[in-house]
Biopython code that builds the backbone (N, CA, C, O; Angstrom):
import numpy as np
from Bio.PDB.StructureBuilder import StructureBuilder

atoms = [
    (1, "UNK", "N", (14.523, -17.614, 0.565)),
    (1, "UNK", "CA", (15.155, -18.749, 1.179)),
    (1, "UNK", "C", (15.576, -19.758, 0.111)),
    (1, "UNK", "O", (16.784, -19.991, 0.068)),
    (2, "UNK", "N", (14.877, -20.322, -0.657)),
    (2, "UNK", "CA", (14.868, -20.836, -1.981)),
    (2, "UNK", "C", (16.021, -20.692, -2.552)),
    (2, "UNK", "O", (16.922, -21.530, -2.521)),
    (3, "UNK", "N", (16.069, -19.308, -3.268)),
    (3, "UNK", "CA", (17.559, -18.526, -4.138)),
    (3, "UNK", "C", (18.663, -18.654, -2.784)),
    (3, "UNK", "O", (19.813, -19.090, -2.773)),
    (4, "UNK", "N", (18.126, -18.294, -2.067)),
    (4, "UNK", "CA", (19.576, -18.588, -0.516)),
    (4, "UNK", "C", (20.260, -20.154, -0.438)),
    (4, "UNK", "O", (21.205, -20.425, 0.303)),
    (5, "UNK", "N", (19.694, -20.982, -1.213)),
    (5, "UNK", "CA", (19.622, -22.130, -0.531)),
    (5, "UNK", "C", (19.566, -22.426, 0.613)),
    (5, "UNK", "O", (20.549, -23.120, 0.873)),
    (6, "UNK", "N", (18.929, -22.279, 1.486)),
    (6, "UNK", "CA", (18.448, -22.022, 3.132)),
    (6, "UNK", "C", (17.428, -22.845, 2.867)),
    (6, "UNK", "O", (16.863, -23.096, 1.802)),
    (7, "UNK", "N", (17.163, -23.444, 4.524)),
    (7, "UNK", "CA", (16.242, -24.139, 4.839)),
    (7, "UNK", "C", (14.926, -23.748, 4.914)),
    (7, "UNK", "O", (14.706, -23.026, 5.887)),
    (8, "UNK", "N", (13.612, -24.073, 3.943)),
    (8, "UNK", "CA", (12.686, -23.441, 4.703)),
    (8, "UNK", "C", (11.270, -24.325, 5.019)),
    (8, "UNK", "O", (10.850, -25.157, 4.214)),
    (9, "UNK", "N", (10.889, -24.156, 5.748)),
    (9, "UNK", "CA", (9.507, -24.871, 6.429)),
    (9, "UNK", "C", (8.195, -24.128, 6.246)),
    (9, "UNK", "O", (7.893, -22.957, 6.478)),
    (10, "UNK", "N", (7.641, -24.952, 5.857)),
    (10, "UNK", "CA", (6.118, -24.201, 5.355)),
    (10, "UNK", "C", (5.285, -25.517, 6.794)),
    (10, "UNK", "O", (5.533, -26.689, 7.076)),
    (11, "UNK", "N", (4.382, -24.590, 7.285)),
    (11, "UNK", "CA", (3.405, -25.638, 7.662)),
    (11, "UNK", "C", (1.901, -25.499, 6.997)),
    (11, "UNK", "O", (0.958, -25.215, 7.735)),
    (12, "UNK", "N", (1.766, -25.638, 6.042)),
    (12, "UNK", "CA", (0.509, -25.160, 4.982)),
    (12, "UNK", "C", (-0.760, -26.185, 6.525)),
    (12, "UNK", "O", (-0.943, -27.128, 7.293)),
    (13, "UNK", "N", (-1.175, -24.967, 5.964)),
    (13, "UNK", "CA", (-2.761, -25.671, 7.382)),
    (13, "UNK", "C", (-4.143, -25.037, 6.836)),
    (13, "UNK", "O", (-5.155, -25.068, 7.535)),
    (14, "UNK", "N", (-4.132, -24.549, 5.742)),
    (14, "UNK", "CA", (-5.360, -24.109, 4.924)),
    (14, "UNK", "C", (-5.979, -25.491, 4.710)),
    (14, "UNK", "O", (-5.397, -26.516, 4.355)),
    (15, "UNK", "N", (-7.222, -25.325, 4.983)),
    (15, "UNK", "CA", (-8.196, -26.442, 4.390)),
    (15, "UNK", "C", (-9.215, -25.840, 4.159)),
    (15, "UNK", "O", (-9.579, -24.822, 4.747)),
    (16, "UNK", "N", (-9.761, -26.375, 3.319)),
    (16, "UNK", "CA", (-9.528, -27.150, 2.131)),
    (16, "UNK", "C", (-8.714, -26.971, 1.181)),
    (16, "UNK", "O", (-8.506, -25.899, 0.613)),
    (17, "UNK", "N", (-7.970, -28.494, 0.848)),
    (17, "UNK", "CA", (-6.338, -27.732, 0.020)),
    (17, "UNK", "C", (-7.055, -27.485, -1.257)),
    (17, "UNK", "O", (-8.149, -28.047, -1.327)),
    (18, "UNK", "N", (-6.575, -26.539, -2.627)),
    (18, "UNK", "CA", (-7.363, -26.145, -3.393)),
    (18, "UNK", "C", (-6.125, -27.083, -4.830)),
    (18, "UNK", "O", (-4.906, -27.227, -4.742)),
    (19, "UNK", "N", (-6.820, -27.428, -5.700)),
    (19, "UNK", "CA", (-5.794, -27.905, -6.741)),
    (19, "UNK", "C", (-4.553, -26.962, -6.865)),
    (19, "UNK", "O", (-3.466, -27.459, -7.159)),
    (20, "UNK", "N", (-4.637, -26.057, -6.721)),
    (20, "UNK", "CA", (-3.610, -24.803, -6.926)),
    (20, "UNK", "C", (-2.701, -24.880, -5.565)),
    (20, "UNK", "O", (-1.535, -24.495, -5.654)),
    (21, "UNK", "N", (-3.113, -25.285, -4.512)),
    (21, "UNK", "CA", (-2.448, -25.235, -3.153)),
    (21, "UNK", "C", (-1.906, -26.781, -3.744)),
    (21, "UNK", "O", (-0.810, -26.376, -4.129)),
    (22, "UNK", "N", (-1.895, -27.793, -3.981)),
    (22, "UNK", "CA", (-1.688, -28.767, -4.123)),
    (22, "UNK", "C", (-0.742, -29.012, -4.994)),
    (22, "UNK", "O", (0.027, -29.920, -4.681)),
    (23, "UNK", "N", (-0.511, -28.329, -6.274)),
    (23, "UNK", "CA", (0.302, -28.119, -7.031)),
    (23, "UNK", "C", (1.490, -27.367, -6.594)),
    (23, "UNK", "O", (2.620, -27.803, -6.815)),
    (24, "UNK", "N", (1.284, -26.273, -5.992)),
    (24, "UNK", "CA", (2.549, -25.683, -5.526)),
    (24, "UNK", "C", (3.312, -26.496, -4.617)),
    (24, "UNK", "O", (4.536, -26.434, -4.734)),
    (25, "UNK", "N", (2.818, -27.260, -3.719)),
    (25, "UNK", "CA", (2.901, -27.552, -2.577)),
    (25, "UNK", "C", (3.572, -29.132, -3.109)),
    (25, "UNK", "O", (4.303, -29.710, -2.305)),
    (26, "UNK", "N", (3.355, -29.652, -4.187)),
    (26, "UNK", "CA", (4.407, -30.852, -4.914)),
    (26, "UNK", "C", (5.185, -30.043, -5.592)),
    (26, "UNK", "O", (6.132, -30.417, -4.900)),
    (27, "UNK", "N", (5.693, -29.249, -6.332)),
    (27, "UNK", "CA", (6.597, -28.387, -7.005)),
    (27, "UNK", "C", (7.440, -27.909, -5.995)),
    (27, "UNK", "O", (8.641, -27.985, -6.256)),
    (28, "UNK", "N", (6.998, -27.236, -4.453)),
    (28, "UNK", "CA", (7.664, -26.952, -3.598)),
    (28, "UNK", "C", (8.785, -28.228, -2.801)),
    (28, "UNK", "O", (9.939, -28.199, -2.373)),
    (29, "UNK", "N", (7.538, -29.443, -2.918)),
    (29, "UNK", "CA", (8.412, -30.241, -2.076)),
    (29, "UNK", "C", (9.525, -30.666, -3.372)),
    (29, "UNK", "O", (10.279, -31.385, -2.716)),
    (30, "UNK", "N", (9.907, -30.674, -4.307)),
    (30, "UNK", "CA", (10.906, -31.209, -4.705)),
    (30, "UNK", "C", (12.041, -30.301, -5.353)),
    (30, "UNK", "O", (12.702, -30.404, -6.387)),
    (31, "UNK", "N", (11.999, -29.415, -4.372)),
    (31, "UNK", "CA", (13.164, -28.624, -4.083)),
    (31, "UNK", "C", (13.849, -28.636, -2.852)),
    (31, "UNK", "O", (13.570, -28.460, -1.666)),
    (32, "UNK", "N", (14.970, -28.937, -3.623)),
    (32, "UNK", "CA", (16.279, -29.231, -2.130)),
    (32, "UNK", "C", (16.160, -28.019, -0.893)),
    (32, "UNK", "O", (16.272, -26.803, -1.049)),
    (33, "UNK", "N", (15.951, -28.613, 0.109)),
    (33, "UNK", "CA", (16.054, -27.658, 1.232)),
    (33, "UNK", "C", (14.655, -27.230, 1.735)),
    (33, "UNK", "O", (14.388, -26.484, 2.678)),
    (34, "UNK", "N", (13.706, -27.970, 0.764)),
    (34, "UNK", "CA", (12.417, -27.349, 1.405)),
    (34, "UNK", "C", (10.945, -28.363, 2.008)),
    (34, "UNK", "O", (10.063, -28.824, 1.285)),
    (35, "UNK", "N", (11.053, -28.498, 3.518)),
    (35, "UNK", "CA", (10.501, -28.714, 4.405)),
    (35, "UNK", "C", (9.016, -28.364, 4.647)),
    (35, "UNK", "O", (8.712, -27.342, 5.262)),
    (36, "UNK", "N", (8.031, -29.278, 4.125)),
    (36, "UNK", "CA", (6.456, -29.347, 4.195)),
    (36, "UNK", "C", (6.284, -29.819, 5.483)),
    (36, "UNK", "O", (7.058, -30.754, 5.687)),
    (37, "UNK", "N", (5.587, -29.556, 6.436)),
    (37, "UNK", "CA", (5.253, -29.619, 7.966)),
    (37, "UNK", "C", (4.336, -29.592, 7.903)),
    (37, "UNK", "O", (4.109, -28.396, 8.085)),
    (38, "UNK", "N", (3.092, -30.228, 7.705)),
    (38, "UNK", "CA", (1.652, -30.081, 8.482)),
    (38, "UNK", "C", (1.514, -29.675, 9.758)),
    (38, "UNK", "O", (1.605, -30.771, 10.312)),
    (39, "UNK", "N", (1.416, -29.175, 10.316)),
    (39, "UNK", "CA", (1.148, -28.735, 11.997)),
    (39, "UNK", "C", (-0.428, -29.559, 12.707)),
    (39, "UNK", "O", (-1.386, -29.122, 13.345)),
    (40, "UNK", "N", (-0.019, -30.997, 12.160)),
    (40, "UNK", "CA", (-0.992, -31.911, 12.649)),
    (40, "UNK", "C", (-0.520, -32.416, 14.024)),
    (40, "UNK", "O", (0.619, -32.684, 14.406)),
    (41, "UNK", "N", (-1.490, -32.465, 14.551)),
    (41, "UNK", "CA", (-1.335, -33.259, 16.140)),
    (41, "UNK", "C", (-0.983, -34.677, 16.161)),
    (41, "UNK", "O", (-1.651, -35.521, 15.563)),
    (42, "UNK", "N", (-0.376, -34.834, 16.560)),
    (42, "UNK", "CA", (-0.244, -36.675, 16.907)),
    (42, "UNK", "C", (-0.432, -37.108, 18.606)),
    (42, "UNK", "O", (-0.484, -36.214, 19.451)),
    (43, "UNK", "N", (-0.510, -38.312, 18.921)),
    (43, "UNK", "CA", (-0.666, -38.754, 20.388)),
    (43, "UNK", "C", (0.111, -39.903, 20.277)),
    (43, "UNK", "O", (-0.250, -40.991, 20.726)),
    (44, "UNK", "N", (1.021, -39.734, 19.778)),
    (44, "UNK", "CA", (1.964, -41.429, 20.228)),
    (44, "UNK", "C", (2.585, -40.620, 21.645)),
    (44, "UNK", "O", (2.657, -41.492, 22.512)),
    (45, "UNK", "N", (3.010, -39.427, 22.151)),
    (45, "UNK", "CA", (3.063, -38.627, 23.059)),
    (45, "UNK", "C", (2.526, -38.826, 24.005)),
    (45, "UNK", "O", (3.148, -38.916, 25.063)),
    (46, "UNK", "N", (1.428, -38.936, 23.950)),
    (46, "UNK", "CA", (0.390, -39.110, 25.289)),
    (46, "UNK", "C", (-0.023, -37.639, 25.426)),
    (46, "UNK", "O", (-0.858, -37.523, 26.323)),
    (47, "UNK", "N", (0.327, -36.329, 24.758)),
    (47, "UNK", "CA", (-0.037, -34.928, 25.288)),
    (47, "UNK", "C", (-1.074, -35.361, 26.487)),
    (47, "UNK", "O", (-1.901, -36.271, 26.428)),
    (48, "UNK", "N", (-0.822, -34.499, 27.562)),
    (48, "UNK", "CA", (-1.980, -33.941, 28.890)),
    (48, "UNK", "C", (-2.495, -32.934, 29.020)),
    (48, "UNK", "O", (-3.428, -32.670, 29.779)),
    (49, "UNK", "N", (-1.771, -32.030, 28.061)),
    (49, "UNK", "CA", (-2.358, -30.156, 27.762)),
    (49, "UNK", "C", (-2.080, -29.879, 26.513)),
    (49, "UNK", "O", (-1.233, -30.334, 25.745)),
    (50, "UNK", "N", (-3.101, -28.873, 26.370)),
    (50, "UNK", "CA", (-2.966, -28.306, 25.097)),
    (50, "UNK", "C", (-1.383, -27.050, 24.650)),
    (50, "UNK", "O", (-0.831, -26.930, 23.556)),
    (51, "UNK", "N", (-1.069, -26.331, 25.946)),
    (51, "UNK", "CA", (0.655, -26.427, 25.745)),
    (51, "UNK", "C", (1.417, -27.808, 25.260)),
    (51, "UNK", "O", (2.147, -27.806, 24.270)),
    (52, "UNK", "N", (1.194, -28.896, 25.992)),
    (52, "UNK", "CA", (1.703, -29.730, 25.347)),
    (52, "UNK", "C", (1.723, -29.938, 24.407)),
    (52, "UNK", "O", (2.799, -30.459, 24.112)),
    (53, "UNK", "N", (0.958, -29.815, 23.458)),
    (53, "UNK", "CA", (0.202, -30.242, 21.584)),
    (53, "UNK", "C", (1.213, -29.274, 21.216)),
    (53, "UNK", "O", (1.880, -29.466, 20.200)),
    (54, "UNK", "N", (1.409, -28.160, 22.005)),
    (54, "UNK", "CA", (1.157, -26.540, 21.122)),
    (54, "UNK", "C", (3.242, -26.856, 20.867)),
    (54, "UNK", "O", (3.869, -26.657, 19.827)),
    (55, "UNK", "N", (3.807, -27.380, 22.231)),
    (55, "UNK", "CA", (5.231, -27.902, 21.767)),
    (55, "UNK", "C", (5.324, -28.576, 21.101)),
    (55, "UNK", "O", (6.174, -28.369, 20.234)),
    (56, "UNK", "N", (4.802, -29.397, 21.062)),
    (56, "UNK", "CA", (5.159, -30.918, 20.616)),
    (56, "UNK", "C", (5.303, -30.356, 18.720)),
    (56, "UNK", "O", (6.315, -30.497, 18.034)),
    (57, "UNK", "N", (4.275, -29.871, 18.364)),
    (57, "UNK", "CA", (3.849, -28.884, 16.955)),
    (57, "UNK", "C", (5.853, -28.242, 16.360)),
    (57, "UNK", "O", (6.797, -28.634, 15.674)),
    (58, "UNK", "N", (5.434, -27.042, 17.266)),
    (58, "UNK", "CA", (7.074, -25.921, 17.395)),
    (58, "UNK", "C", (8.021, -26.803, 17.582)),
    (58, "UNK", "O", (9.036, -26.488, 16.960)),
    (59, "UNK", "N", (8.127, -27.855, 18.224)),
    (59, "UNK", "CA", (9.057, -28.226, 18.057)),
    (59, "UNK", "C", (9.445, -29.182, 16.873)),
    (59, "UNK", "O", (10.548, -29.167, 16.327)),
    (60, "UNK", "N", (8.517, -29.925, 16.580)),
    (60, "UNK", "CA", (8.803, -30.067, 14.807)),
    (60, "UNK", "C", (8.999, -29.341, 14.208)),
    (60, "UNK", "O", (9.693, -29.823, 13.314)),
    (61, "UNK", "N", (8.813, -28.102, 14.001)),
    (61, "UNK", "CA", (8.817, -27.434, 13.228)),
    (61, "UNK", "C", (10.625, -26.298, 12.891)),
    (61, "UNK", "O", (11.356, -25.984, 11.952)),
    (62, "UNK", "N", (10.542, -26.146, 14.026)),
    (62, "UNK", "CA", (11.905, -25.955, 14.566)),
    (62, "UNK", "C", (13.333, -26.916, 14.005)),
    (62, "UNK", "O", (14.448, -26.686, 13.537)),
    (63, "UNK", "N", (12.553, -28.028, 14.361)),
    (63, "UNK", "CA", (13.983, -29.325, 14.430)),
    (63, "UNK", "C", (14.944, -29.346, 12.930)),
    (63, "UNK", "O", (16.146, -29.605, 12.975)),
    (64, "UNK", "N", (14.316, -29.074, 11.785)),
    (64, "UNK", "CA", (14.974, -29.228, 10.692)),
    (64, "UNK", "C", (16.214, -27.768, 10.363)),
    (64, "UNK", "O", (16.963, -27.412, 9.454)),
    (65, "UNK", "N", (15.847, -27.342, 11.618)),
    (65, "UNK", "CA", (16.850, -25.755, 11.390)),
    (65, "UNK", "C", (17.894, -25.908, 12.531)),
    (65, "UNK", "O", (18.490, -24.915, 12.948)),
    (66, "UNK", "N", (18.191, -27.567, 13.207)),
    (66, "UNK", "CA", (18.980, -28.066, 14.118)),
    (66, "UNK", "C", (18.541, -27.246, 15.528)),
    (66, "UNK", "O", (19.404, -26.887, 16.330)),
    (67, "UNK", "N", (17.519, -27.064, 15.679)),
    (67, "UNK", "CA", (17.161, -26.520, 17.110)),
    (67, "UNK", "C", (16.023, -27.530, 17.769)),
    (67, "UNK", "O", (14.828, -27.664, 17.507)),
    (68, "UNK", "N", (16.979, -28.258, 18.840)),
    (68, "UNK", "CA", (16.614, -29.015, 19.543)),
    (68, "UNK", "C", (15.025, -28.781, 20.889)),
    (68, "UNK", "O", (15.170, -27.832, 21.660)),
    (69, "UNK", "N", (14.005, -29.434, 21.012)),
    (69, "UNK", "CA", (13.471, -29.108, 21.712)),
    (69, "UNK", "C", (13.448, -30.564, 23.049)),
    (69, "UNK", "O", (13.154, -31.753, 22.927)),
    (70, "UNK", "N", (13.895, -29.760, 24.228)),
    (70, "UNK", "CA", (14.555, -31.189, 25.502)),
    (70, "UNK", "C", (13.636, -31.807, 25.050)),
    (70, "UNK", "O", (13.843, -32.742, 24.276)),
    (71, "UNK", "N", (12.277, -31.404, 25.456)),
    (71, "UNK", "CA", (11.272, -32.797, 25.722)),
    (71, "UNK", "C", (10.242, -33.297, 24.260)),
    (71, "UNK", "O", (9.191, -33.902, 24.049)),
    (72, "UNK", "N", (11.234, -32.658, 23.554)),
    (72, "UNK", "CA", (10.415, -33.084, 22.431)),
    (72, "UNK", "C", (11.262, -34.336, 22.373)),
    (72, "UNK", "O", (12.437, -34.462, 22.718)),
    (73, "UNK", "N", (9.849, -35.879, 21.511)),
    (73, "UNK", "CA", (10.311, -36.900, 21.148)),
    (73, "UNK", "C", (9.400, -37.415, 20.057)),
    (73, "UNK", "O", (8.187, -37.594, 19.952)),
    (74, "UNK", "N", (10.617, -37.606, 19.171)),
    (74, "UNK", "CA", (10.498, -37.853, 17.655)),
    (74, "UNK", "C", (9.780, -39.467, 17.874)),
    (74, "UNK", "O", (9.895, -40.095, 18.927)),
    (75, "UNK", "N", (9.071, -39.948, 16.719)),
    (75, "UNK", "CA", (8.415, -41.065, 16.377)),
    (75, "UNK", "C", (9.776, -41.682, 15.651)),
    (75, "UNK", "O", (10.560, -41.193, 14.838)),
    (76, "UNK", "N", (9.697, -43.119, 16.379)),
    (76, "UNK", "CA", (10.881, -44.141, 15.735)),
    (76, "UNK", "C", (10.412, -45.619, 15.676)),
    (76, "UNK", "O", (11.045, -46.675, 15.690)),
    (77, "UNK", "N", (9.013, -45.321, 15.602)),
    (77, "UNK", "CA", (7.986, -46.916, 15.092)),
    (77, "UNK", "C", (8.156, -47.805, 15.955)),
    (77, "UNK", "O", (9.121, -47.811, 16.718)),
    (78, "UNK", "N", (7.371, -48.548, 15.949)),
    (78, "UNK", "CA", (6.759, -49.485, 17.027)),
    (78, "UNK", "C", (8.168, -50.131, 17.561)),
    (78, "UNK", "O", (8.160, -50.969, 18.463)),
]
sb = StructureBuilder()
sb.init_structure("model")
sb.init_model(0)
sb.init_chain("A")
sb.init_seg("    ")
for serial, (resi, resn, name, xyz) in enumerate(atoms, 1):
    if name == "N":
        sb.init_residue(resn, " ", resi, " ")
    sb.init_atom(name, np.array(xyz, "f"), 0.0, 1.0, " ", f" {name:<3s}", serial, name[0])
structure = sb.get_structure()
């Protein structure tokens, strides 16, 4: 994806991050086109189910490859 120049999304979710995961993972982010995603939960949402979490997630993850999710809603601060 990288050599493609294509978009790509990592959601690194290993913990404990290891100096070596940490290093790649700043070397990675400062390459054009490439998208670090934690697949952390948030509740500015209000989720009521754990489907809910489980979209709310995919659909971040998704969004930077222009694929819209309806009921997904992005954080735009207080």
């Amino acid at each position: 994806m990288i050599k493609e120049q294509r978009t790509l999304v990592l959601a690194a979710r290993e913990t404990p991050l290891s100096s070596i995961h940490l290093r790649n993972l700043k070397e990675l982010s400062m390459m054009p086109g490439v998208k670090i995603i934690p697949p952390m939960m948030t509740f500015y949402h209000r989720p009521e189910t754990i489907d809910e979490m489980v979209y709310h997630i995919a659909a971040k993850l998704v969004e930077p490859f222009g694929i819209e999710a309806r009921e997904y809603r992005r954080w735009n601060g207080l």
